[in-house]
N, C-alpha and C positions, 0 to 999 in steps of 0.2 A: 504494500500500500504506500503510496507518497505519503506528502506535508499536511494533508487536512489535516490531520491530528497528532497532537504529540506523540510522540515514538511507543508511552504507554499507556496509551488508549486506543491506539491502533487495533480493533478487534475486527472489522469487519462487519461489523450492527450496523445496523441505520443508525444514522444521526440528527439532529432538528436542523431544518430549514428557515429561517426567517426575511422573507420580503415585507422592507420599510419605505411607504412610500416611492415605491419606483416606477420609474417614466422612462419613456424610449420617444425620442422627439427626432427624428429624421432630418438633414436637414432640407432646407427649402419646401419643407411639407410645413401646413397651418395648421393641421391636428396632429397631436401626440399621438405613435403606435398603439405606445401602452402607457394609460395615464394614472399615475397613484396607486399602482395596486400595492396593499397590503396585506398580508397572510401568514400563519404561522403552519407550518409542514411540521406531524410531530413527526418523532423520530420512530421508525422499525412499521411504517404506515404506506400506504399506496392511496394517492390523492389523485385527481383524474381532474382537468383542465379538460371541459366541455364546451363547445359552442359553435356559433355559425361559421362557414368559411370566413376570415379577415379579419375576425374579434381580435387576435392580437395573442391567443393560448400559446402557439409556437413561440411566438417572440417572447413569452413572459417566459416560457420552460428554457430559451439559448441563454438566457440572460444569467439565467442560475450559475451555469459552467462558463461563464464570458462570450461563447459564441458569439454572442451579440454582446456590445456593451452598452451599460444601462447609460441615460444622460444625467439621471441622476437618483437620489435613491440610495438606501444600504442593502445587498444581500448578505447573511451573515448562513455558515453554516456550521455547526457545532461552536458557536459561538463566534467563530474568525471569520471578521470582515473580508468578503472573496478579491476586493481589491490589494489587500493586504499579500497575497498568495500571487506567485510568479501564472500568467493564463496558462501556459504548457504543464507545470505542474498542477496546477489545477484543475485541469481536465485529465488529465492520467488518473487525476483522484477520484473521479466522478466516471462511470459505466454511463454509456452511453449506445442505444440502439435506435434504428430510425426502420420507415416502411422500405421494401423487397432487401434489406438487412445491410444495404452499404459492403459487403464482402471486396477485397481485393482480388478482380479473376485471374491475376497471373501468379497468384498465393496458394497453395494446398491449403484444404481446411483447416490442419494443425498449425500453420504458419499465420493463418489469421487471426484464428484463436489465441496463439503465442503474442500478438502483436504488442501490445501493452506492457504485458511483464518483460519484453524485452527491451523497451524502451525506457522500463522502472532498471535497470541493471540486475536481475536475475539471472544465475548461471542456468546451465543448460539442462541439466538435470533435474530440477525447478521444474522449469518451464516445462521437460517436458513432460512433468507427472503430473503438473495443471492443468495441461492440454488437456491430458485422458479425463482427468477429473473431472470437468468441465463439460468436456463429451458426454460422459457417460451423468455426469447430473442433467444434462438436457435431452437422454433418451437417445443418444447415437454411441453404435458399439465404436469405442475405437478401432478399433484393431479392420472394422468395415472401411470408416470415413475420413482417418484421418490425412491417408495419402491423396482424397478426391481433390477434384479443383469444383468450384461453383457451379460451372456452367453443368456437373455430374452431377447434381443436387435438384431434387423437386423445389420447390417457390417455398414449401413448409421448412424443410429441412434446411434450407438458408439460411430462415430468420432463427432456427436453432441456431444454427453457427452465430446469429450475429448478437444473440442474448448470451451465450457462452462467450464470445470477446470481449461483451462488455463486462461480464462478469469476470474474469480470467485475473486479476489482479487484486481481485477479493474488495471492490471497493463499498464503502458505506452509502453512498447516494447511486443511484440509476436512474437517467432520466430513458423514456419512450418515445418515441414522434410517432404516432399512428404503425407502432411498428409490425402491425399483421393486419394493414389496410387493403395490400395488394393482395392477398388471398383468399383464396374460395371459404362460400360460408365455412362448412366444415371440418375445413382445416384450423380456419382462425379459433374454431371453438376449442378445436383441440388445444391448438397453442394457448390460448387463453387457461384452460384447464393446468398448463404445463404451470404457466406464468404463478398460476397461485399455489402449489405445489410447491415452487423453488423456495414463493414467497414463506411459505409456511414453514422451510427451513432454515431458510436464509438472513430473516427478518430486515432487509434490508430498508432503506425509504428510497420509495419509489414515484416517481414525478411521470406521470401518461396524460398523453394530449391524446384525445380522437371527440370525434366530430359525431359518434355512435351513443346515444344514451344506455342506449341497451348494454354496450361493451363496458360506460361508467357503473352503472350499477353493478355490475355483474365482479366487476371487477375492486372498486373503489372501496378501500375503508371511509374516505371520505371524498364529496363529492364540490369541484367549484365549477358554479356554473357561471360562464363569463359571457357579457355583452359586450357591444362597441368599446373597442378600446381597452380590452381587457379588464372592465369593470365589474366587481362581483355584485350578480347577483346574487346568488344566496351558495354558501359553502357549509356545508353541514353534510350528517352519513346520508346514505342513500334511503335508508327509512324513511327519515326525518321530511327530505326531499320529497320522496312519493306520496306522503299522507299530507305534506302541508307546504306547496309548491309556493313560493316568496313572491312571486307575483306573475304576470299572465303571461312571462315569455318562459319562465322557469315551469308555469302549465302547460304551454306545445311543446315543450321537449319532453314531458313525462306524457302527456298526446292521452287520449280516449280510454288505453287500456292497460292502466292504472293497473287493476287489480291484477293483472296476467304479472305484468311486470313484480310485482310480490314474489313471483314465482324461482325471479331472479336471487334474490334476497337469500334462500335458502341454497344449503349444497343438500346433492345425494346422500353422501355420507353421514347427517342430521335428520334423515329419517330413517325409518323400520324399514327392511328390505325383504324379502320374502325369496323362497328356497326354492329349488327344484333336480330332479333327478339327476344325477350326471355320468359319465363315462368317459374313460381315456378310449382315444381312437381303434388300438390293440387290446379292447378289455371284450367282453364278453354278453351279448347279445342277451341272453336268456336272463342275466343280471339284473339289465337295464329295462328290459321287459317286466321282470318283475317288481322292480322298482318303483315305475308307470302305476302299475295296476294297484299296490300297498297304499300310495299317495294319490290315486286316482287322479293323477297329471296329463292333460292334456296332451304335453311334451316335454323331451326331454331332452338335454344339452350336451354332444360331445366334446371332448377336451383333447387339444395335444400335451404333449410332455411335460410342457410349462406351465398348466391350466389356463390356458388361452381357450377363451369360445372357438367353437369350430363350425359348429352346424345343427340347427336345432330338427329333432327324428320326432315322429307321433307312433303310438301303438299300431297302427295300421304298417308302415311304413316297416316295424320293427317284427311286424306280423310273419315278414315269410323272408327276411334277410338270415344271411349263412355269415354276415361279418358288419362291423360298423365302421371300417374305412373307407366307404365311399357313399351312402346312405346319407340321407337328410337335405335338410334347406341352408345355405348359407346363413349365418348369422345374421348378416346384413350391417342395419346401425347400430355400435355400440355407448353404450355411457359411461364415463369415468366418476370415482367415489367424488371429484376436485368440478365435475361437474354442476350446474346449478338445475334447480327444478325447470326451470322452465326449458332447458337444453334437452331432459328427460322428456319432456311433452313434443318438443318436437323430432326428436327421433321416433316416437310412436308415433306421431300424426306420417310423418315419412314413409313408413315402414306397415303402418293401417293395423298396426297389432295392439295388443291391450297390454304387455307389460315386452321390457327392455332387458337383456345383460348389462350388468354392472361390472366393468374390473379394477381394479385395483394400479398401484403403481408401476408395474412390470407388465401390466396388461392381462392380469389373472383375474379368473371369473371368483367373486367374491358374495352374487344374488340379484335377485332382479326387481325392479321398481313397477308399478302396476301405474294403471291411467286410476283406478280407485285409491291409492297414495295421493297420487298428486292434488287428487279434487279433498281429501282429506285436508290436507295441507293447506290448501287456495280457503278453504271454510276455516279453518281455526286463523286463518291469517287474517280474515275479516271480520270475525268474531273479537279478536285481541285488539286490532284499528275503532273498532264498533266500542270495545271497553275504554278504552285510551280516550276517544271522541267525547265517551259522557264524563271519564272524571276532568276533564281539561273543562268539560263545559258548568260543571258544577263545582271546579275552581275557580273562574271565572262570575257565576254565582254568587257564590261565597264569599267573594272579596267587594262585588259590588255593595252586599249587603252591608258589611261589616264599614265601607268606607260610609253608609249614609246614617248610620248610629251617630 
């Protein structure tokens, strides 16, 4: 890790953020980019800069690492005013990922990833067991990826690479720039999925700019939703946000379907999950057959080696089969536990089925989530908004009264 912190406090945590009044005033432009904003980023948190194209969220998130420099204004981060700190070493100190991942293509993967720590003066033996570490924390085998070059790489598998670089130096701050904008739905959810996984281990603070509410919520410990100029409208968690929007611009970005988006709010892994038969692909028919019939299961799930879904078999299907290596339906869509409810609903809507696979971190089947879970969920989340509504409202009550005694 550089200079952001002294030598012993150097851990790798996230650290606090602080924008004091800062402006970005261009010159020969009559309106400021970014005018006054203030905010506090706490530390080991993921804060999401949302808003219209132009509002100014990019230019307030460059300004953090000097990218941009402010015209005036303090950014301070663990305390140390950012002007105070050399720009070069200061952005070595701060992780850094942007959208289709910025990657160097004439760099092997590993050498991308290395990129940072070698520029921090790290020997080579370091670097290169950060590499793999790095890899293998963002879900790519080494030993697969690390001699590829970019253009060998799907669009997903990039912006790995390009969250592993920014990571690679172990630093306390990460900024995002819309960094899984260019990719297909699907994918981005996964990586999204990834993102809060690392987060969960990592605790680092992390500064995301997108333009997606759906992605803030989904994502955001806490949510700043910005106007013209990068003015907050309202910066609070994404709860807070969706039950009580700060005024009528901060309501079209939470848009008509309020309650779905609750859906976001919860992960898979904070609800009941529900069981069913299963078999490795070399196991034995007559087993799984009977397995079906004891649990009166509609179907049932093969597995490879790893407990990876493979393909879901019904009784009929397992009726006159002699083996269960090539029998059954593709899995199709699957859900991760780092998934959110609402990501579970639409792989069932996808998929026209009534419940999902669930796996785990390695991609191991760990249970399946039903469309009667998630409506479970969507009712008690309204019922809790529904309680909250009446005590605020007869706090509110309460207080009038008491002010006209």
């Amino acid at each position: 890790m550089t200079e952001l912190l002294p030598a012993e406090e150097q851990t790798g945590k996230g650290v606090e953020i602080v924008l004091d009044d800062v402006v970005k005033q261009y010159p020969g432009q009559g309106v400021a980019a970014v005018d006054g904003v203030s905010m506090t980023i706490p530390a080991g948190e993921i804060v999401v800069f949302v808003g219209p194209s132009g509002c100014g969220k990019t230019t307030t998130m460059r300004m953090i690492n000097r990218l941009i420099e402010p015209t005036s204004g303090t950014i301070t981060i663990a305390g140390r005013d950012t002007h105070s700190i050399d720009p070069d070493r200061l952005r070595r100190g701060i992780g850094y990922s942007i959208q289709q991942a910025g990657l160097f293509p004439h760099l092997t993967v590993a050498k991308n990833v290395a990129t940072v720590p070698g520029l921090v003066g790290w020997d080579r033996k370091r670097i290169a067991e950060r590499t793999d570490e790095m890899l293998d924390l963002v879900g790519l085998d080494p030993d697969t990826y690390r001699d590829r070059f970019p253009r060998q790489l799907s669009g997903g598998q990039q912006q790995r690479v390009g969250v592993a670089r920014a990571l690679a130096a172990d630093p306390p701050v990460l900024l995002m720039d819309e960094p899984f904008g260019a990719v297909d739905p699907i994918t981005r959810g996964l990586l999204q999925d990834e993102l809060m996984r690392l987060q969960s281990e990592l605790g680092k603070t992390i500064v995301f700019v997108t333009h997606d509410f759906n992605e803030a919520v989904k994502l955001g410990d806490r949510i700043a939703v910005l106007g013209s100029q990068s003015h907050i409208m309202q910066y609070d968690t994404p709860e807070a946000i969706l039950a009580n929007p700060a005024n009528d611009m901060v309501a079209g970005f939470v848009g008509a379907d309020a309650s779905l988006k609750q859906l976001t709010l919860t992960r898979v892994r904070d609800v009941e999950m529900t069981d069913c038969p299963t078999a490795y692909r070399d196991g034995s028919v007559a087993d799984l057959r009977r397995a079906l019939a004891q649990q009166d299961a509609h179907w049932g799930l093969i597995l490879d080696h790893r407990d990876r879904p493979l393909r879901w078999v019904s009784p009929a299907q397992l009726a006159s089969a002699a083996s269960l290596q090539d029998i059954g339906e593709p899995v199709g869509e699957l859900v991760s536990v780092q998934s959110t409810l609402q990501d579970a609903l639409e792989a069932l809507l996808v998929q026209s089925s009534a419940s999902a696979a669930v796996t785990g971190r390695r991609g191991e089947f760990v249970g399946l989530i039903t469309i009667d879970t998630l409506v479970q969920a969507l009712q008690e989340m309204r019922e809790e908004h529904a309680d909250d509504h009446a005590d605020a409202q007869n706090s509110t009550a309460g207080a009038a009264e008491d002010s006209s005694k």
